[in-house]
N, C-alpha and C positions, 0 to 999 in steps of 0.2 A: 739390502739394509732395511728394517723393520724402522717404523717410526721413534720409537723413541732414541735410535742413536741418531736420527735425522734431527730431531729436535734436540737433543744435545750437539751436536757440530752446529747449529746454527746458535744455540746460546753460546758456544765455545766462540765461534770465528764473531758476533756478536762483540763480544766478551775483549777478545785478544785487541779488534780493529776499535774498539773504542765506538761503537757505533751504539745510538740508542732506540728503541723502537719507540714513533711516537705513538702517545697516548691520544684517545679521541677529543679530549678539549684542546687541543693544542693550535686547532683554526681558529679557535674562538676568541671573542674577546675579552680581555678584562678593565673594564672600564666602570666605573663607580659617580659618578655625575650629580649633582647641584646645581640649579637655577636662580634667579635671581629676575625681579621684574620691577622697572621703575615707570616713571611717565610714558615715556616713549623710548626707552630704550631696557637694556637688562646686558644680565653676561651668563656664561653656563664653565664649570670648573668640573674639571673632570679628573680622577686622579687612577695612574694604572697605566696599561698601553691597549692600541687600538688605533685606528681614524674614526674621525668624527666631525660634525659642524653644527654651529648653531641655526638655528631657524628661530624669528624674531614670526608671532604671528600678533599681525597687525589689525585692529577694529579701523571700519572703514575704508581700507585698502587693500594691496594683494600683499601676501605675506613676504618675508624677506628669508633668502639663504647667504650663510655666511660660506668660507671657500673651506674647504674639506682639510685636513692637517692631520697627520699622524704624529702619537707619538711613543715613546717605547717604555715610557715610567715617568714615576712622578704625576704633580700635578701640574693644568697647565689652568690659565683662567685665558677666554675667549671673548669679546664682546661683541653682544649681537648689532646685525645693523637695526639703525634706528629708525621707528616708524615717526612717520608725516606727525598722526595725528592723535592716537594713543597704543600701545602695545599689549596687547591682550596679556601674552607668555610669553614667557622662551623656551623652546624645546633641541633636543640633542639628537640630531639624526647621526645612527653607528653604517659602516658599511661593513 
């Protein structure tokens, strides 16, 4: 069998099985994100799907992580945990 009937049977049984080859982005994320910073706290909105958490980084103490949440679309809005004493940002750690 010469390649291209190879590569026709495999678009064909492809084809018939309802199968689809993934494409390279398809591990990736897609997630679209906004922040928000107030006195001592903030929230981070993210919209798309992916996992994600907020991280509250905090002036004059150790930074704060929020617990990780996946989601598969849409948007979701998160709030970070709150610092003691002021909150510098909010940032969006992806996994």
């Amino acid at each position: 069998m010469n390649k291209r009937r190879i590569a026709a049977a495999v678009v064909g049984a492809t084809a018939l099985l309802g199968l689809s080859v993934p494409n390279a982005s398809a591990g990736e994320q897609a997630l679209s994100c906004k922040t928000s910073v107030g006195n001592t706290g903030g929230w981070a909105e993210c919209t798309g799907s992916g996992t994600w958490r907020v991280l509250s980084i905090c002036s004059f103490e150790q930074d704060r992580y929020g617990t990780w949440g996946t989601q598969s679309g849409g948007t979701t809005r998160r709030y970070a945990p709150d610092c003691t004493w002021e909150m510098a940002s909010v940032r969006v750690e992806m996994k």
